[in-house]
N, C-alpha and C positions, 0 to 999 in steps of 0.2 A: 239259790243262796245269793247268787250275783246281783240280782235284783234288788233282792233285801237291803244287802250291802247299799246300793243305791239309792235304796229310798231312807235309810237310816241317812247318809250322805245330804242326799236333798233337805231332810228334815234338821241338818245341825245348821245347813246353810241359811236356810228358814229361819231358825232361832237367833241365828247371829243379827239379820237384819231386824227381827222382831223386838231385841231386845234394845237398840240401838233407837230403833224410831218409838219404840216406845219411852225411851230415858227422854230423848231431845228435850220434850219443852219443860223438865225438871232442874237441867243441867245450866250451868252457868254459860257466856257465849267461849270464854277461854276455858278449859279443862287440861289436868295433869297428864299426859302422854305417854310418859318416860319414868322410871324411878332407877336411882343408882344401886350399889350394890348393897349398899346400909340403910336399902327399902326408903330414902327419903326421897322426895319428887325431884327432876332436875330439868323440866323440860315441860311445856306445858303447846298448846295447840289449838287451835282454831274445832270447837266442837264439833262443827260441820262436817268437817273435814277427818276429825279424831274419829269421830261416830261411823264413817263410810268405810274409813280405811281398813279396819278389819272381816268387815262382810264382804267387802271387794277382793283380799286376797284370798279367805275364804272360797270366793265367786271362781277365782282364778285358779284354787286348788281344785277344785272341782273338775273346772275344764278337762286342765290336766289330766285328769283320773281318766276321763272318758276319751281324749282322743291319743293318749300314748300309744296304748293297745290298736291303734289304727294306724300310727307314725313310726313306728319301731321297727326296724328291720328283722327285729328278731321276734316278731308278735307271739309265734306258737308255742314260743319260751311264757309269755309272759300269762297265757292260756294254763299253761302247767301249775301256775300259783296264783290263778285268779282269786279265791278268796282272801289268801295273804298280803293281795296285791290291793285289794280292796277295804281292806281292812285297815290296811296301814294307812292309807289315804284316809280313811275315815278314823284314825285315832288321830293324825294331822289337824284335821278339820275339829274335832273334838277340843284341842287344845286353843286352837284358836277361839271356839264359843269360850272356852274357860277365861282365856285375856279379856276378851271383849266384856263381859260381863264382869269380870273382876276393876276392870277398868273403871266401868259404868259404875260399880259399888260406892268404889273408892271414892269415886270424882260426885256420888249424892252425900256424901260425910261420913260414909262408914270407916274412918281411917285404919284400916288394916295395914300390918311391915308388909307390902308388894311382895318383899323377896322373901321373905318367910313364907309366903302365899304360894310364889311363881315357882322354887325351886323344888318342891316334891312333886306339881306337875308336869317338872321339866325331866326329874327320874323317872317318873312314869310313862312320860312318849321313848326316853331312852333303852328303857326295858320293855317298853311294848315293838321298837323298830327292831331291839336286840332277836325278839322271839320270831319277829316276823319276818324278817331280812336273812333267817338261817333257812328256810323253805323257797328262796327264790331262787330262779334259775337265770342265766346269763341274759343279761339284755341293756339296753344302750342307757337308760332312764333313772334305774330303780335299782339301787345297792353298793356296794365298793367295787366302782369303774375305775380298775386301774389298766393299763396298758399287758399288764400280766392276767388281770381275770380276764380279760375281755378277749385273749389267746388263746383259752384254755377252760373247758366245762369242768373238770379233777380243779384246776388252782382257784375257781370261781366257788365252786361246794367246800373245798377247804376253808378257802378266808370268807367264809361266810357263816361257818359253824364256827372258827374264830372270834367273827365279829360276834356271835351272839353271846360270846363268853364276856368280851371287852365291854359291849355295849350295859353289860349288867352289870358287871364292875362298875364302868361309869354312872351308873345311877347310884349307886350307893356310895360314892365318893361325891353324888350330887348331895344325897340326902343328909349326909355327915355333914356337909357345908351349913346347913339350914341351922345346926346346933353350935358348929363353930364359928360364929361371925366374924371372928379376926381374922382366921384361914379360908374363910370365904371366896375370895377371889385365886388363891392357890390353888382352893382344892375343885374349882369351877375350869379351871384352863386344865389342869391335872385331869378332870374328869375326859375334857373335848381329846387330850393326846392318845390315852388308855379307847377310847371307845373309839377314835375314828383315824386316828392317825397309824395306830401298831396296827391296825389291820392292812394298813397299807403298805408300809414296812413286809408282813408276812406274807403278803400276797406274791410278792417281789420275793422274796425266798424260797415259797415254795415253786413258782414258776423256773427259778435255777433252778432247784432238786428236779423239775420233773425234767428239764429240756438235759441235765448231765445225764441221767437216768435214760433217755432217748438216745446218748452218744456212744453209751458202753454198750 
């Protein structure tokens, strides 16, 4: 299955650059880069440059994938959720074909609202990291590294079936946004505190309950 995972990986990375070199000689030498949060363009970039940049981090997400599991103090942990582990990198990477290409659309005339576009892809990496981030187990890389999970396997599996509840709240506090465009930017910061910050908060709570629970 690890494999798979990896060649599905290799192949979105493939697509990133395929779709890139194949836009170039269509695209203009300047292209749109950026859009605000009212999907209109604010930021525009050297196509060269706009075109690499997503297959490169793409390139760099990858790496990652492959040498964590080598650089992790805590590898045998990370061995325990290798498909989860692999998958989430590989919905990462998925996301990014989605910009790239979305980008590329955009920038041949097909004028799509960006942020109408970008925000239910962006619930859906939140609720895919929600589902996948509740099966991992402690390690240095990959999850909510707070000072409290990283002391403790119990407060690490707690604020991570936590997180999975938060993380999918916050998609759908993403997905509402797409329909309220005035509250768009509320309920987009509203979404990041609910999916990644309370889990940090709860991490830190349950790590007191468990060390009082250790005194009595």
């Amino acid at each position: 299955m690890a494999n798979k995972i990896t060649l599905a990986m290799l192949a979105l990375v493939a697509l990133a650059i395929i779709a890139s070199a194949a836009a170039y000689s269509y695209l203009p030498e300047k292209i749109v880069s950026h859009w605000g949060i009212d999907g209109q363009p604010d930021s525009t970039m050297d196509k060269a440059t706009a075109l690499v940049l997503i297959p490169a981090i793409a390139i760099f997400i990858f790496v990652l994938y492959l040498i964590i599991p080598k650089i992790d103090p805590m590898k045998g942990n990370i061995k325990k959720f290798e498909m989860q582990y692999g998958l989430l990198f590989g919905l990462l990477l998925f996301f990014m074909l989605y910009v790239n290409v979305l980008t590329i659309v955009w920038n041949l005339g097909y004028k799509v609202n960006f942020s109408l576009a970008i925000i239910p892809a962006v619930a859906v990496l939140f609720f895919g990291m929600g589902l996948l981030l509740k099966n991992s187990k402690r390690n240095w890389f990959v999850g909510i590294r707070t000072p409290w999970t990283m002391s403790s396997d119990s407060v690490w599996e707690k604020t991570h079936i936590f997180a999975s509840k938060t993380f999918t709240i916050g998609a759908a506090m993403l997905l509402l946004s797409a329909f309220i465009p005035s509250q768009a930017m509320t309920l987009m910061f509203a979404a990041i505190i609910v999916a990644e910050l309370s889990p940090v908060v709860y991490s830190y709570i349950e790590f007191s309950k468990e060390k009082k629970s250790k005194k009595a």
